[in-house]
matplotlib code that plots the C-alpha trace (Angstrom):
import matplotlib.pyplot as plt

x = [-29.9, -27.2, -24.2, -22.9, -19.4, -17.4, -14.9, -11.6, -10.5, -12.7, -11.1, -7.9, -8.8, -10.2, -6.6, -4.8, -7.0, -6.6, -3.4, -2.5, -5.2, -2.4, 0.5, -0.9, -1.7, 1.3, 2.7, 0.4, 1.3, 5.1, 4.3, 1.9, 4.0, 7.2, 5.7, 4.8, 8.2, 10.7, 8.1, 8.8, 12.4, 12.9, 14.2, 14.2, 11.6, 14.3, 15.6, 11.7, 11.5, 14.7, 13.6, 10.0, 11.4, 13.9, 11.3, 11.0, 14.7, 14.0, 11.1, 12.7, 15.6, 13.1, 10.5, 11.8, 13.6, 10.2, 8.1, 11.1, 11.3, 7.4, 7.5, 9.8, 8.6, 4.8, 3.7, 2.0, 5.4, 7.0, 3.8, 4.0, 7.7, 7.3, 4.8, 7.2, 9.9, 8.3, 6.4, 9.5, 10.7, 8.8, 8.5, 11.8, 13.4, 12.7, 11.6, 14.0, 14.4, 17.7, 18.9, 19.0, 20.9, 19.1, 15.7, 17.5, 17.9, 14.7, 12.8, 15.4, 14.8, 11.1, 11.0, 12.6, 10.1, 7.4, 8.6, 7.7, 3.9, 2.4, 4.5, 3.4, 0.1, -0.2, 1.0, -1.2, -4.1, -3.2, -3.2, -6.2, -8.8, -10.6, -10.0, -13.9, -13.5, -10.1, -10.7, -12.7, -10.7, -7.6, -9.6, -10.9, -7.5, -5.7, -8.4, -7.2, -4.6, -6.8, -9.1, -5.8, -4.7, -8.6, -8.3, -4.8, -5.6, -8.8, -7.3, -3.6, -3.7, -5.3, -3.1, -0.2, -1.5, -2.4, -0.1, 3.1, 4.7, 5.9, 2.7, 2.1, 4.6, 3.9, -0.2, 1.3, 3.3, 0.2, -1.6, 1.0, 1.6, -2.3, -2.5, 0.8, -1.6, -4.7, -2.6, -0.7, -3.8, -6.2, -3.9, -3.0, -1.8, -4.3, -6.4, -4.2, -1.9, -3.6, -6.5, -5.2, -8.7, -9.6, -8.7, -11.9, -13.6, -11.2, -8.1, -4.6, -4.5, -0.8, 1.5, 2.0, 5.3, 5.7, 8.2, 11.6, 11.7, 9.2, 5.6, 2.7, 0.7, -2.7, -3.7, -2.3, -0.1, 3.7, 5.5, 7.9, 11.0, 10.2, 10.0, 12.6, 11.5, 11.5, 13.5, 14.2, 11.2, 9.4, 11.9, 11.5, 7.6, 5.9, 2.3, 4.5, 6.3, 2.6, 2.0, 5.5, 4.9, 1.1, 2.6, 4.9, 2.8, -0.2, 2.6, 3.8, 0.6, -0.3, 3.2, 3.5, -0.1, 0.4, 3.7, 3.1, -0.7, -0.7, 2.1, 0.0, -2.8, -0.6, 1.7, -0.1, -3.5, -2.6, -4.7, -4.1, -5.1, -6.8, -9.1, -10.0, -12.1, -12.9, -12.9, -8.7, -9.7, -12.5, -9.1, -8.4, -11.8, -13.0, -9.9, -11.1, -14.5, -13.5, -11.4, -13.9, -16.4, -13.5, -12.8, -17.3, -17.7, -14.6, -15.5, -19.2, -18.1, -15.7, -18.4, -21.1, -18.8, -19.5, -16.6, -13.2, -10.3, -8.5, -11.0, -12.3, -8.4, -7.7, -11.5, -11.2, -7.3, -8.1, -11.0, -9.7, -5.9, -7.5, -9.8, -7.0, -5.1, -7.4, -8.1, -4.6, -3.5, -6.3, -5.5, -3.7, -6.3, -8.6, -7.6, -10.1, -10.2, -13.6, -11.9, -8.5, -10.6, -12.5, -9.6, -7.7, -10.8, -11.4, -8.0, -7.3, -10.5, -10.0, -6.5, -7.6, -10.8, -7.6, -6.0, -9.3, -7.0, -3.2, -3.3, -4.9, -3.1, -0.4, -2.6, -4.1, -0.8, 1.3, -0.8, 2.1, 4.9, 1.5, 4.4, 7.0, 6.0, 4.6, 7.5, 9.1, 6.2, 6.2, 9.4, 8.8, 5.9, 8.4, 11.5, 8.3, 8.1, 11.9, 11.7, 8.6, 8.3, 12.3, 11.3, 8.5, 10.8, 13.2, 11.2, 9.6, 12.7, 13.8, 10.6, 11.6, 14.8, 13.5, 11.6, 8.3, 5.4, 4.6, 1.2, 0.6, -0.7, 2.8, 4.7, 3.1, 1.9, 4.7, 4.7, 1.1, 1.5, 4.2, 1.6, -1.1, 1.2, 2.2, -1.1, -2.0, 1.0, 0.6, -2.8, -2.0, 0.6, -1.9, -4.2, -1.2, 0.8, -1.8, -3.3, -5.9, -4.4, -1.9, 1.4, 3.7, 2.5]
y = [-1.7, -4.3, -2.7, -4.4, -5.3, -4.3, -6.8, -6.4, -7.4, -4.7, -1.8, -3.4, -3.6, -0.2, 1.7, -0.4, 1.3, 4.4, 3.6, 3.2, 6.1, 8.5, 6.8, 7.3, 11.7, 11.6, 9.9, 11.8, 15.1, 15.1, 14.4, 17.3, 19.7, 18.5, 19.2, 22.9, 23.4, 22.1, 23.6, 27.2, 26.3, 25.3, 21.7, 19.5, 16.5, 13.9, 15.3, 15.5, 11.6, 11.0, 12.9, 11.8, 8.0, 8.0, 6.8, 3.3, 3.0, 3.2, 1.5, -1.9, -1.9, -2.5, -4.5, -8.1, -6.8, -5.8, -9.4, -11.0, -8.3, -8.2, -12.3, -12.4, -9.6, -8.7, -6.5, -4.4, -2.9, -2.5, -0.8, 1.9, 2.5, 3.4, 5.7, 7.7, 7.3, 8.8, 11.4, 12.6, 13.1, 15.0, 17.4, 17.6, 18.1, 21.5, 21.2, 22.9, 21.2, 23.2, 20.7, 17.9, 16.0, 16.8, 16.0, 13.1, 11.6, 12.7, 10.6, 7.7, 7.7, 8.4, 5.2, 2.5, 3.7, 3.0, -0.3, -1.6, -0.8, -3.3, -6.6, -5.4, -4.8, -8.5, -10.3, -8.4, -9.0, -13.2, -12.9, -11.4, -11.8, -15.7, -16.9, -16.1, -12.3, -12.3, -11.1, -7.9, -7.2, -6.9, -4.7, -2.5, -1.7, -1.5, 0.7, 3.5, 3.7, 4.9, 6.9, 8.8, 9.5, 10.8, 13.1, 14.4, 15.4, 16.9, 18.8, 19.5, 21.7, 24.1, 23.8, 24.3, 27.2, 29.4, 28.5, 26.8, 23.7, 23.3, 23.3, 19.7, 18.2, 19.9, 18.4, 14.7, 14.9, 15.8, 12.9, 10.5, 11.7, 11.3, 7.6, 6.6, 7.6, 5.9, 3.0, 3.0, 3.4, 0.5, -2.2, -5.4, -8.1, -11.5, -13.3, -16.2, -15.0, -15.0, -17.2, -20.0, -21.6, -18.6, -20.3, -22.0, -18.6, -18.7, -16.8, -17.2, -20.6, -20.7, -20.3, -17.4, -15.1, -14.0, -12.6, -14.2, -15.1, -18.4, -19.7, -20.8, -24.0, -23.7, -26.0, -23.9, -26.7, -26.4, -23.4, -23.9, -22.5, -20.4, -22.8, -21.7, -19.6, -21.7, -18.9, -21.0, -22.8, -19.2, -17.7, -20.9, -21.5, -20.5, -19.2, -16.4, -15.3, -15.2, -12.9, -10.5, -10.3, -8.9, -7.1, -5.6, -4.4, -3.1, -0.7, 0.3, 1.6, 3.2, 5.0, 6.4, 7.4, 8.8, 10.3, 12.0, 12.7, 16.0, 16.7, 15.3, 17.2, 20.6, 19.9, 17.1, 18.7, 22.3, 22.1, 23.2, 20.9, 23.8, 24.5, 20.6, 20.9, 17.3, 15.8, 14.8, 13.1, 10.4, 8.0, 7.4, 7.2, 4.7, 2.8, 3.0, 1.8, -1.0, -2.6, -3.1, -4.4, -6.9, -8.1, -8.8, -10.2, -12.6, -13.6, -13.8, -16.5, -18.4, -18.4, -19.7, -21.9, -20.8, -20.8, -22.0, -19.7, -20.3, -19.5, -16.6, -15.5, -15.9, -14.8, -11.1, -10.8, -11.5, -9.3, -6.1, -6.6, -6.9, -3.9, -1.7, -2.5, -1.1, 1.7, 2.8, 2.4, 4.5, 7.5, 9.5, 9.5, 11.3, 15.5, 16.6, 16.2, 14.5, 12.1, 11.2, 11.4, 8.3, 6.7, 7.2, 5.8, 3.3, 1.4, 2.2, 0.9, -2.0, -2.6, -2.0, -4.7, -7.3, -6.9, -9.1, -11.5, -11.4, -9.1, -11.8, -14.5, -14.1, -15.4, -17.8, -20.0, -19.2, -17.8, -18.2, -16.7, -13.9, -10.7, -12.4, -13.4, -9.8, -8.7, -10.1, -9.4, -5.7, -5.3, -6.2, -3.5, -1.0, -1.8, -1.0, 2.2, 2.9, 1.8, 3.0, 7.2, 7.0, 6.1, 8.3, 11.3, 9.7, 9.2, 12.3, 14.0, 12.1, 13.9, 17.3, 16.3, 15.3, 18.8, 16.6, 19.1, 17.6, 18.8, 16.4, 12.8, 11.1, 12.4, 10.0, 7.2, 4.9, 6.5, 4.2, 1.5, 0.1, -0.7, -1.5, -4.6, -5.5, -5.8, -8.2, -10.4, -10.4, -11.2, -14.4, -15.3, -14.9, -17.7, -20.0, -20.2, -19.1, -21.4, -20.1, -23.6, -23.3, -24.4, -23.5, -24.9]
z = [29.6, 28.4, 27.5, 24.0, 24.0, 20.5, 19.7, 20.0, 17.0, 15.0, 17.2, 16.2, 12.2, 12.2, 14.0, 11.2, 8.4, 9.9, 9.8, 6.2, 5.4, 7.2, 5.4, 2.5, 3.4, 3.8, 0.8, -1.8, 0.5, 0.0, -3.9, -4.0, -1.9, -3.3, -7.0, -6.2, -4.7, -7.2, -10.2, -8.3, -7.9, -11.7, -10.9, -13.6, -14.5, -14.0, -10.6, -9.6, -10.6, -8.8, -5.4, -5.4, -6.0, -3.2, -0.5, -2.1, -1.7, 1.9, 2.0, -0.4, 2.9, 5.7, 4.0, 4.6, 8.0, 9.1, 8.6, 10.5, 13.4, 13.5, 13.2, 16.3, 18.6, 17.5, 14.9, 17.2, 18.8, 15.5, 13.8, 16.8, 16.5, 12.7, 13.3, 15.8, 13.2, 10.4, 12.1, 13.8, 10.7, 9.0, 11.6, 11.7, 8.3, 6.2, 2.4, 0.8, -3.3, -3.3, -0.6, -2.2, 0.0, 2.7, 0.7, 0.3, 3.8, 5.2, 1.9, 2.7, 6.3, 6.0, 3.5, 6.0, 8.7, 6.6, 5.1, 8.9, 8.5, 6.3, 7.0, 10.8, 10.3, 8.4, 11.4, 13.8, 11.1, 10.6, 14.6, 15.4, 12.4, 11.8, 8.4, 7.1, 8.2, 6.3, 3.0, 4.3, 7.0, 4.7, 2.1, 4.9, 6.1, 2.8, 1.7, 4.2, 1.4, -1.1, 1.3, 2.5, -0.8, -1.7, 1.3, 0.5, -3.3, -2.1, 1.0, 0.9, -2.6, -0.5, 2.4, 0.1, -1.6, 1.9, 3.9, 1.8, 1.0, 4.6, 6.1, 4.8, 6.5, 9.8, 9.2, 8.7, 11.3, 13.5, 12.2, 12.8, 15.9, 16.9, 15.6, 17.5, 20.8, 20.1, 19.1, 22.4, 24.1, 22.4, 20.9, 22.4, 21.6, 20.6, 23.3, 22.6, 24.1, 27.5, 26.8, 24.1, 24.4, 22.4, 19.5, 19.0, 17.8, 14.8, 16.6, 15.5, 13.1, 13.4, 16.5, 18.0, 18.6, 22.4, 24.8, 24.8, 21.3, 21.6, 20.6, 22.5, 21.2, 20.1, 22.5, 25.6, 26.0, 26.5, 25.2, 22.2, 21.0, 17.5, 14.1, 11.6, 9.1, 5.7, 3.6, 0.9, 0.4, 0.3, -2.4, -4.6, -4.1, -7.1, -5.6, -3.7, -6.9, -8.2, -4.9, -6.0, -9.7, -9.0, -6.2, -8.2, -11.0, -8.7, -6.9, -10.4, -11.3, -8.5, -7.5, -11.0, -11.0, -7.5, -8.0, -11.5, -11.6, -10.3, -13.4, -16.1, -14.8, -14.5, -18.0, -19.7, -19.2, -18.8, -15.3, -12.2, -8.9, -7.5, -10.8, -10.8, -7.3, -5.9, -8.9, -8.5, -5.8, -7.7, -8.2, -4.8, -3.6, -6.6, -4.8, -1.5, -2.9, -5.1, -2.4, 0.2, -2.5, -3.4, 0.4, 1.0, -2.2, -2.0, 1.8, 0.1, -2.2, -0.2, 3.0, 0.9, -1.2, -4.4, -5.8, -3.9, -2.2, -4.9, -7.9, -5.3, -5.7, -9.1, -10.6, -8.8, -9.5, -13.5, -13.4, -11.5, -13.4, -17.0, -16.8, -15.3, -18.2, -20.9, -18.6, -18.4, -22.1, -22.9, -20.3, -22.7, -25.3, -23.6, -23.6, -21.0, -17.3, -16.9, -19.6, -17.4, -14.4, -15.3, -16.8, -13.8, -11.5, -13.3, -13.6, -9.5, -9.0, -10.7, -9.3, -6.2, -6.7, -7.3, -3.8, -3.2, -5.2, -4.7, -1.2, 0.8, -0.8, 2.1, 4.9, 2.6, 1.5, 5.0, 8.0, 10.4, 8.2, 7.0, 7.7, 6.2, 3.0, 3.2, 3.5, 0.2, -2.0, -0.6, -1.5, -5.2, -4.9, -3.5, -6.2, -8.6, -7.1, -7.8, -10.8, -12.4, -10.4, -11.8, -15.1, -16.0, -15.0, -17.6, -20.0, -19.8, -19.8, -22.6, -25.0, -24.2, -25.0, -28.3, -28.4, -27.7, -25.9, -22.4, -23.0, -26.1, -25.8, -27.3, -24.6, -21.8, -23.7, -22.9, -19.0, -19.2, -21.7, -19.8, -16.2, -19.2, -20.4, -16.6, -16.0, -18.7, -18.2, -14.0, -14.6, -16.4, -13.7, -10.8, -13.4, -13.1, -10.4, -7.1, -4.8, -1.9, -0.1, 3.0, 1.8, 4.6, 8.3]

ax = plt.figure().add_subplot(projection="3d")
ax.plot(x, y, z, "-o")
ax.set_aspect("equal")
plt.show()
């Protein structure tokens, strides 16, 4: 019996979604376990938003530092070491709300090991995956997000309430720890390297990065010094600020949702995660969902030509950005779980059906520079984070303040009105300024 040989490329696109599904346990996992603790220890809303917002700090620093790093020495390398970085760490520091400073650190440090991931997992991606498998292969592995996040509101709840706050950490630190071996054990770097005829089958459109700092020619002809990376023309080209605003506003969303969720189910819905079941985990798995529905039926209509990359681009952006909107600006409305379950689902969904859009933009307009450009549009997504888990505890402290219940509607309509208008107003952004055309060679 012939055995049948699975590509390598699929091994590697699968370890990359299981990659971002653990980042993301872990992300939803401090927010829930954080959440319990502070609540018991009687710290405020606006020192929650503070704490629970630190990580994009971090994670802003290494973003642009990352593309370059994974640009020069491989993704592959620098996806590994953040995964020892971060799971290290969270084995290693106590959760303690009463320590702030050292809640502090561990968030910070925690943050700038994780801003590595994604710009490193775009440059392995623009290496390893042809340009007709792009648009699902992104979706798959940025859905791990989403499926990650499902798993940790459906599981760690529980975990938290038998066996404490602390456990949490201790479980992520497993799973990163677990990943960091299988990736060790099963990725390598593109048959370019080795075999540059293997560029025929649609591998690595763009030069290559290998040891010393140089490139390899397509053709497996002479070997090259590196190109010089056109900073200026990226931070003035007007399809990647289309990439950053959309960027931006998608992270919003989802870190405040993400971040403040379990609250508005505990205060704004008098709730607890435990009495909700599986249902607080429908969000994150409509994401998951969505996502890979937007990466077939963009590679769908760009395979078959139906529609252009850049239509492809902007039609699924507009779509999944203007139904998110509505979604969101009508989550306080509804006073029931079942009611903010769907409003929830439906706007991650949707948002999460645009990454079809403005996600895979990066390998459309600069393949070779795929990490980097990453890289600044992830930050944008990360200063979203600051800004937007900071401000809800702000403005939430700011009703009490003004003797506003947390448990009535008026209290968190602003925390979603403001990603409701960023929606509307990235959408049309995306509509005018993106192109699914290279623009940097």
């Amino acid at each position: 019996m012939k055995k049948i040989k699975f590509p390598k490329r699929y091994v590697i696109v699968i370890l990359t979604f299981v990659s971002t599904c653990v980042c993301y346990v872990e992300r939803v996992g401090f927010s829930i376990a954080y959440t319990v603790a502070a609540d018991a220890a009687g710290v405020n809303q606006s020192t929650k938003g503070t704490i629970l917002s630190t990580f994009y700090y971090g994670y802003a620093c290494s973003q642009i530092p990352g593309g370059w790093i994974a640009q020069r020495v491989g993704g592959r390398h620098v996806l590994l070491l953040s995964f020892v970085l971060w799971s290290l760490t969270c084995a290693l520091f106590p959760l303690d709300p009463n320590r702030v400073y050292i809640m502090v650190m561990a968030r910070l440090f925690v943050g700038v090991a994780q801003g590595f991931i994604f710009p490193s997992i775009h440059t392995v991606l623009a290496q390893w995956v042809p340009a007709n498998e792009r648009s699902r292969s992104v979706s798959l592995t940025t859905s791990g997000m989403y499926l990650g996040a499902a798993a940790g509101m459906l599981v760690l709840p529980s975990l938290v309430k038998f066996n404490g706050p602390e456990s949490v950490f201790l479980a992520e630190a497993a799973l990163g720890a677990f990943w960091s071996l299988l990736w060790f054990k099963y990725a390598s770097d593109p048959p370019s390297f080795d075999h540059p005829k293997a560029t025929t089958a649609g591998f690595a459109e763009s030069l290559l990065p290998i040891k010393g700092g140089k490139l390899k020619a397509e053709n497996g002809g002479s070997v090259v010094r590196a190109a010089k990376i056109p900073w200026k023309r990226i931070f003035f080209s007007l399809p990647v600020w289309a990439i950053v605003v959309n960027n931006f506003t998608f992270h919003y969303a989802l870190y405040v949702l993400m971040n403040w969720l379990p609250t508005y189910f505990e205060l704004g819905l008098q709730l607890t995660l435990q009495e909700m079941g599986s249902s607080k985990m429908l969000p994150y798995l409509n994401m998951f969902i969505f996502s890979n529905i937007g990466g077939v039926v963009a590679d769908h209509l760009i395979t078959t030509r139906t529609l252009s990359v850049t239509n492809t681009r902007k039609v699924l952006n507009t779509i999944g950005f203007l139904v998110a909107s509505f979604a969101l600006m009508a989550l306080p409305i509804f006073r029931t779980s079942g009611g903010a379950i769907f409003c929830s689902s439906l706007a991650l969904g949707f948002l999460a059906l645009g990454r079809a859009g403005f996600a895979v933009n990066h390998m459309d307009i600069a393949p070779r520079y795929a990490g980097i450009v990453m890289g600044v549009s992830n930050t944008a997504g990360t200063l979203a984070g600051i800004v937007g888990v900071d401000l809800t505890g702000q403005l939430l402290e700011a009703a009490k303040t003004a003797n506003m219940d947390l448990s009535s509607p008026g209290s968190w309509r602003l925390v979603f009105l403001i990603p409701g208008y960023l929606c509307i107003f990235s959408s049309l952004v995306f509509l005018l300024f993106s192109t699914g055309e290279k623009i940097f060679d």
